[in-house]
C-alpha positions in Angstrom: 0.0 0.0 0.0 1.2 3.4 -1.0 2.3 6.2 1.6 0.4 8.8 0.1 -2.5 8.5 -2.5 -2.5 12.0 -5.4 -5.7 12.4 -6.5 -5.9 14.7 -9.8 -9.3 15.9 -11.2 -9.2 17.1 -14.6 -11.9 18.4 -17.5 -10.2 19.4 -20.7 -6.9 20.4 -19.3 -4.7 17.6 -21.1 -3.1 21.0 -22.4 -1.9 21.7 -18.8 -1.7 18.1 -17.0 1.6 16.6 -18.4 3.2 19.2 -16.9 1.2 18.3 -13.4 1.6 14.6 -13.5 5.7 15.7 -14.4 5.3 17.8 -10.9 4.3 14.9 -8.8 7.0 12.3 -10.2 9.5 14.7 -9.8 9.0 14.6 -6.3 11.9 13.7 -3.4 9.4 11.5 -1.9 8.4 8.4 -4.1 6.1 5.9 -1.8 3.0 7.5 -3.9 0.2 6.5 -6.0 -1.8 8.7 -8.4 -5.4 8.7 -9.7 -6.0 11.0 -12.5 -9.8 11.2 -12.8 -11.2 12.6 -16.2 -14.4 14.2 -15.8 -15.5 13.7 -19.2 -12.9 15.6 -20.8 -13.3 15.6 -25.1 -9.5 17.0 -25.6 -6.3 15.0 -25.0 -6.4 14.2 -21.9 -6.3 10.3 -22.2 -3.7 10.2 -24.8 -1.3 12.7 -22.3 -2.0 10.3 -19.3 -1.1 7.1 -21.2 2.3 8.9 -22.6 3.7 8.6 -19.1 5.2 5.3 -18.2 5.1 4.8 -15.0 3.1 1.8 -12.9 2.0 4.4 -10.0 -0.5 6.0 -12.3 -4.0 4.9 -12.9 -6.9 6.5 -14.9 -10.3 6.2 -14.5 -12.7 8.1 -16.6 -16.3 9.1 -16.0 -19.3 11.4 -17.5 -19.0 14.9 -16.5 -20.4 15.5 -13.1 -18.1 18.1 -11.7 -15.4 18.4 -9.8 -16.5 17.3 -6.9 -17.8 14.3 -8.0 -14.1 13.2 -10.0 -12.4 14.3 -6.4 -14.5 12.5 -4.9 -13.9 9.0 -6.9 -10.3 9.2 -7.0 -10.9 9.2 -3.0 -12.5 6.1 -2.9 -10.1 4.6 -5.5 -7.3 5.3 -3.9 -5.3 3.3 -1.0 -2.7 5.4 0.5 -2.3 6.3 4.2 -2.2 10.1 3.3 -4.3 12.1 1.1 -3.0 14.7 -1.7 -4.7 16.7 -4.1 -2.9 18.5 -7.6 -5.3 20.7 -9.6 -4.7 19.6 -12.9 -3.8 23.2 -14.1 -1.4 23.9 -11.1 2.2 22.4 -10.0 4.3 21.1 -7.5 7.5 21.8 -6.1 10.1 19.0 -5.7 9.6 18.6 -2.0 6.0 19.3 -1.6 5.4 15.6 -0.6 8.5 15.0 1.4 8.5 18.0 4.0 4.5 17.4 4.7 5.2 13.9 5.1 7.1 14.1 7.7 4.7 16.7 9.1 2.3 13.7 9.8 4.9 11.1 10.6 6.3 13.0 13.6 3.0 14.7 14.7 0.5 12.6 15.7 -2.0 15.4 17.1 -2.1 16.4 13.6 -4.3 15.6 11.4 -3.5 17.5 8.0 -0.7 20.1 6.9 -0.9 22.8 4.3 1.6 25.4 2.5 1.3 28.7 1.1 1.6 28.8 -2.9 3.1 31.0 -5.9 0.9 32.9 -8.2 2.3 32.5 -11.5 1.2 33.9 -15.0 0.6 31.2 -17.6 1.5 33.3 -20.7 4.8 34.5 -19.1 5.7 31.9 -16.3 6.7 34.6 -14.5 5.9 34.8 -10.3 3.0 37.2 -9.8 2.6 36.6 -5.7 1.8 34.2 -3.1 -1.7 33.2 -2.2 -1.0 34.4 1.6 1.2 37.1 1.5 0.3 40.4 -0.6 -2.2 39.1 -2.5 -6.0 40.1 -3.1 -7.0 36.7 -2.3 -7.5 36.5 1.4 -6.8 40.5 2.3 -4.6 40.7 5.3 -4.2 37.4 6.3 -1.4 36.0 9.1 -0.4 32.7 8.5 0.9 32.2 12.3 -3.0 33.5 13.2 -3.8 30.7 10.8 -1.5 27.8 12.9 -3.2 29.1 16.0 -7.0 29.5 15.0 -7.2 27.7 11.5 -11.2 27.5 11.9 -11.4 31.1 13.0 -9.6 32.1 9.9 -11.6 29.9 7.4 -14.7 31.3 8.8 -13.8 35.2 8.9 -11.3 35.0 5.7 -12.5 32.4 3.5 -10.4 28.9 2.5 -7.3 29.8 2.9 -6.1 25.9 2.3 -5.3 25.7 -1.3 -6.4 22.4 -2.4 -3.1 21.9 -4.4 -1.3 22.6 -0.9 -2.5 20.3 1.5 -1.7 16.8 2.8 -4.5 14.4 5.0 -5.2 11.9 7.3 -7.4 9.4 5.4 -8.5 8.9 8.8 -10.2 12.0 8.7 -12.2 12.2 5.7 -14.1 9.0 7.2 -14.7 10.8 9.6 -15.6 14.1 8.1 -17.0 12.5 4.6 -16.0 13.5 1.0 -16.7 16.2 -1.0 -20.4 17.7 -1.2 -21.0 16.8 -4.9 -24.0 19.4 -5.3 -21.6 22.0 -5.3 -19.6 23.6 -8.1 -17.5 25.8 -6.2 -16.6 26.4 -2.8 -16.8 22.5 -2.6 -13.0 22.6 -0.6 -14.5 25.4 1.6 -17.2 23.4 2.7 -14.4 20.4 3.2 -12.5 22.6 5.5 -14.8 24.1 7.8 -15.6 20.1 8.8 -12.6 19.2 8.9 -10.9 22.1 11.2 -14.2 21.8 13.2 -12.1 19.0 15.8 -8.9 18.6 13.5 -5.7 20.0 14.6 -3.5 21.9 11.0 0.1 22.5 10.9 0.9 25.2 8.3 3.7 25.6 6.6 4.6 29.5 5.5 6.4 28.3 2.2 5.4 27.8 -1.0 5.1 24.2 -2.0 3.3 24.6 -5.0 2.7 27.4 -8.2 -0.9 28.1 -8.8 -1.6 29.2 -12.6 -3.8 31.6 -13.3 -5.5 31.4 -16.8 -8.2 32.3 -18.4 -9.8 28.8 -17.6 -9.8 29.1 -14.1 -13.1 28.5 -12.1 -13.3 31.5 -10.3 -13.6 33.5 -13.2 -17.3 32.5 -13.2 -18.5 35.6 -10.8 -22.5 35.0 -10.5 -21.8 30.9 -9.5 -19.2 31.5 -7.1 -21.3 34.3 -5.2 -24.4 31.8 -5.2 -22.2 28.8 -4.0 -20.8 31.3 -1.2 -24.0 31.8 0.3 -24.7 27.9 0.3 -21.6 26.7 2.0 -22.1 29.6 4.6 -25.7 29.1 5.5 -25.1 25.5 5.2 -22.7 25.8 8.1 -24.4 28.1 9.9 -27.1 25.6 10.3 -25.2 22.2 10.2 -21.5 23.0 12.2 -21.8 23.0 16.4 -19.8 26.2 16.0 -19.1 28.1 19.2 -20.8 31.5 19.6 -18.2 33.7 19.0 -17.6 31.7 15.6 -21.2 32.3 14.9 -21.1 35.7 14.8 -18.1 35.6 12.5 -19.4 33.8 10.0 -22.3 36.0 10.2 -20.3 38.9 9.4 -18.3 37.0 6.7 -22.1 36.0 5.3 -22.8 39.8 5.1 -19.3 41.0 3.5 -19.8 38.0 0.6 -23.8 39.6 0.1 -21.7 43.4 -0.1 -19.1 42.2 -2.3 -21.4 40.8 -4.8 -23.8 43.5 -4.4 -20.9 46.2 -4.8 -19.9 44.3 -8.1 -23.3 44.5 -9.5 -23.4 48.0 -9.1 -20.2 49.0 -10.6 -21.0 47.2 -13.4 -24.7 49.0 -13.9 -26.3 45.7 -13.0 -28.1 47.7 -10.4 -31.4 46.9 -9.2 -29.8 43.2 -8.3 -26.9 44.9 -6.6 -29.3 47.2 -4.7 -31.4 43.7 -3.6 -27.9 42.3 -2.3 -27.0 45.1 -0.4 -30.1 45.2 1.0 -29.7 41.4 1.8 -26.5 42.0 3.4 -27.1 45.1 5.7 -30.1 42.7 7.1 -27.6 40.2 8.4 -25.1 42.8 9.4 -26.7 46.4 10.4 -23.7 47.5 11.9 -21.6 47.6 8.6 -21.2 51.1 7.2 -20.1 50.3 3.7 -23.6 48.5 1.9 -25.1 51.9 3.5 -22.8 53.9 1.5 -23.1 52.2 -2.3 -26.7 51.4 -1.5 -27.5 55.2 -0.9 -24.9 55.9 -4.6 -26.7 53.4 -6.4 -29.4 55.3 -6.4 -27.6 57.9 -8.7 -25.7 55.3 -10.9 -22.4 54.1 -11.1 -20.9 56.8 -12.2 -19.5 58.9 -9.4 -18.2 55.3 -7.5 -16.4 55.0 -10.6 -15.1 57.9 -10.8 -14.0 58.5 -7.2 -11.9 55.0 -7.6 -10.6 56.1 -11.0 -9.1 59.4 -8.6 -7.8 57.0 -6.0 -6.1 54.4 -8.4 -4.4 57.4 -9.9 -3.3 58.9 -6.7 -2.2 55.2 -5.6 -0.1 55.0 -8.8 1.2 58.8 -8.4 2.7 58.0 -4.5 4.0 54.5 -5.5 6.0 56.1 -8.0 7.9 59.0 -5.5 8.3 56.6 -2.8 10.6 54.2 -6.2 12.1 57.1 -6.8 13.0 57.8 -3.2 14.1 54.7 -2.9 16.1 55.0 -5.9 18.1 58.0 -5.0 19.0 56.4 -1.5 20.1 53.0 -3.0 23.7 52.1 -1.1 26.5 51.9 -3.4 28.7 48.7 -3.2 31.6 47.6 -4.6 31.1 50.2 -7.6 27.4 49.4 -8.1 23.9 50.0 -6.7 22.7 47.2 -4.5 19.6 45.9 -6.2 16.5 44.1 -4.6 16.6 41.0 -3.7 15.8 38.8 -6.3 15.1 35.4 -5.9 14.9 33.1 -9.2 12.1 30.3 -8.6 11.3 27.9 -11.7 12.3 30.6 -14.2 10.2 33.7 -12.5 11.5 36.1 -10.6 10.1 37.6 -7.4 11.4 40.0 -5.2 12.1 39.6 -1.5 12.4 42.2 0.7 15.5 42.1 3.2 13.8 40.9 6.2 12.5 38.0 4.1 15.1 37.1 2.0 
């Protein structure tokens, strides 16, 4: 029986998953099996799994009946002691498997483990960020707050466990059951918030993984990924024994995801719906000032929102620009030359890395 069991989900990405199923046999660690799952895909995608030779793969295909659902089978295919999942658009790092590993070997009051990942662009290849440090993904988010209070932050900040990150107990999803198959996003959300409920996480603050953002990704799809929000978090608000104060965070998080999508709506003169969710979420939060604010400008248009944010992002742009040049003209001289940022080269991108965190 294999260590750890790599379950990879994929719909018409055989453009993308070579270079995935490359990621995970390129790995340091090597007791592994993997289960690529083809949710009906109509491109490539068989002929680029059978092009690797290796006896630790297997491929099982099946209608198309979301993502979920293909996770969700490659679970219950698979044997392994440990559970691993690679987004079949995303990558590994070599030692991904190895360093979490040995997370759950030595720990046994742990129950899973999860990294931070790179942002990368897929037209250039190039680094854009990391999922938990300046990033728009999870706003100010503090992966040692994380370590302490994992469920705390998945309920106020949304899932901040990528699923291409994270390593399990297969102990743990019998306990906590698979995947909820009637949604089509927020599905690893929904996973989370049971499984954090009475499981301990370790996180690791490194990037593990590189996270490619394209113009097929699932969260491009706005409207389904606001209407999927709101399931998972009235679905826990009425399912999870969650502690009081917890409660009332996800309460507030329930409200901010009915502003954000209201806000949206508006800005883009979709506005009678936005004014509806605005409405919806000043009724489960009255003490939030913001869905005040755009309710009372919608009534005027877009317009003037627009333009007040055109101002700021010019003003943003304007500062940014003297505080480089500042930086510029006090740059320390050494050996003959300015000392440049730091610079650190990562899979052919570049990012840069401020002295404290180089």
């Amino acid at each position: 029986m294999p260590k750890v069991s790599v379950v990879i989900p994929t719909y018409n990405f055989g453009h993308f998953l070579g270079e995935a199923l490359q990621s995970v046999l390129d790995q340091t660690f090597a007791d592994f099996e993997i289960i690529v799952v083809d949710d009906g895909s109509t491109d490539n995608t068989r002929d680029v799994v059978a092009s690797f030779k290796d006896d630790r793969i297997r491929y099982i295909y099946q209608e198309n009946r979301g993502v979920a659902a293909a996770t969700n089978v490659g679970i219950l295919a698979s044997n392994g002691e440990y559970l691993a999942q690679v987004d079949a658009d995303d990558v590994w790092l070599p030692q991904k498997l190895e360093l979490q590993v040995k997370v759950l070997d030595s720990r046994a009051d742990v129950s899973a483990v999860c990294s931070d990942i790179y942002v990368f662009d897929d037209q250039t290849g190039a680094i854009t960020g990391r999922f938990w440090h300046n990033s728009p993904y999870l706003g100010s988010f503090d992966p040692q707050v994380a370590a302490r209070e994992p469920l705390r932050c998945l309920l106020s900040q949304g899932c901040f466990v990528h699923s291409s990150t994270a390593l399990v107990r297969r102990i743990v999803l019998n306990e906590v059951g698979l995947y909820d198959e009637s949604l089509k996003t927020h599905e690893i959300w929904d996973m989370w918030a049971r499984i954090l409920l009475h499981h301990a996480l370790e996180v690791i603050d490194i990037p593990l993984a590189k996270y490619r953002r394209h113009t097929g990704n699932l969260t491009v799809y706005w409207d389904q990924m606001y209407e999927d929000g709101v399931t998972v978090l009235e679905k826990a608000m009425r399912t999870l024994p969650l502690a009081p104060d917890d409660r009332r965070v996800l309460k507030k998080r329930l409200s901010r995801h009915h502003f954000s999508y209201g806000r949206g709506l508006v800005l883009n003169d979709r506005i009678p719906l936005g004014r509806k969710k605005l409405l919806v979420s000043i009724k489960t939060n009255p003490w939030r000032i913001r869905p005040y604010i755009y309710l009372a400008v919608s009534l005027i248009g877009s317009r003037p929102i627009l333009t007040v944010k055109s101002w700021k992002k010019w003003l943003k742009c304007r500062l940014s620009r003297s505080s480089q040049a500042r930086d510029a003209a006090t740059a320390i001289r050494v050996d003959g030359e300015f000392k440049a940022p730091n610079v650190h080269k990562i899979n052919g991108g570049l990012e840069e890395r401020s002295p404290d965190n180089a």
